[in-house]
C-alpha positions in Angstrom: 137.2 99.7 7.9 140.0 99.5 4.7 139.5 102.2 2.5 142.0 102.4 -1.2 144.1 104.9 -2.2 146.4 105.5 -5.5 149.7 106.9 -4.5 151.4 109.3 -7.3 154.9 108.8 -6.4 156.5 105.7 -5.5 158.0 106.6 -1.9 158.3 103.4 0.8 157.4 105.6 3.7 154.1 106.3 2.0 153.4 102.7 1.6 154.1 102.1 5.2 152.4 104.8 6.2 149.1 103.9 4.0 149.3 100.9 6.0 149.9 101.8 9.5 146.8 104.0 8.0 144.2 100.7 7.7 144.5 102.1 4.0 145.3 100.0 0.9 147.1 100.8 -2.3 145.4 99.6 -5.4 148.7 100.9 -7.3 151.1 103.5 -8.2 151.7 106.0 -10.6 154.9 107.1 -11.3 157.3 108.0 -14.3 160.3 106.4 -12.8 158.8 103.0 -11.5 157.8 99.8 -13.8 156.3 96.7 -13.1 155.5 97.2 -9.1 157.2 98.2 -5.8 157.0 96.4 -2.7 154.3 94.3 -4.1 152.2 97.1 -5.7 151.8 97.4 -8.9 152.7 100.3 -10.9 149.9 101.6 -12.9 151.7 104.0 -14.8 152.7 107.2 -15.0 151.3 111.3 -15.5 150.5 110.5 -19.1 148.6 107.9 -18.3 146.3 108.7 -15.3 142.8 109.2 -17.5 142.9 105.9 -18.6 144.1 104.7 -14.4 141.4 106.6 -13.5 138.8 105.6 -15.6 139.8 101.6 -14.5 139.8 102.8 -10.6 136.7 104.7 -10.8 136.2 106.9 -7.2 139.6 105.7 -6.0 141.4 108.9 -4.5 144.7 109.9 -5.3 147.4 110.6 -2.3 149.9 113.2 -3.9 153.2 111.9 -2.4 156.0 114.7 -4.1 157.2 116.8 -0.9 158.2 119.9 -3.6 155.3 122.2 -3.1 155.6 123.2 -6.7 155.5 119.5 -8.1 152.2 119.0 -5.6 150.1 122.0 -7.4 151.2 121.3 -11.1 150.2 117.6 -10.3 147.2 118.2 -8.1 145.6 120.4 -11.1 146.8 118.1 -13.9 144.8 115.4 -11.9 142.0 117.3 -10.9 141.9 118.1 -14.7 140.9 114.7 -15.2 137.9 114.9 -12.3 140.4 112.9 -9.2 139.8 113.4 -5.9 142.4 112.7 -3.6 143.0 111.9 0.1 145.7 112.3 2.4 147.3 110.0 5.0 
């Protein structure tokens, strides 16, 4: 069964890794990334993840930064705004 994921961080190993994962990526949220990646749209970026999240409602987020300090300011930003999140 396909489950959905957001990433937050446009990296090509998490995209093939979603997929070796049976797990699809609705989109992508990052500040450095417009228009989409690989095929997958780019919802945004931090500023903009209540409104993401309000149009992909129960969607988890898979935090993709690999800097332990840029995963907890994010992960509480986002859980902030009531995300869940899943990993890979």
């Amino acid at each position: 069964m396909s489950s959905q994921a957001i990433l937050v961080g446009g990296f090509h190993e998490m995209l093939d890794l979603a997929e070796s994962c049976g797990v699809q990526i609705v989109g992508i949220l990052d500040p450095h990334l417009h228009g989409s990646f690989r095929g997958v749209p780019i919802l945004g970026n931090d500023a903009s993840a209540a409104a993401v999240l309000a149009d992909f409602p129960g969607v988890p987020l898979v935090l993709t930064p690999d800097n332990p300090a840029a995963r907890r300011r994010l992960a509480g930003q986002y859980r902030a705004l009531g995300a869940t999140f899943r990993t890979l």
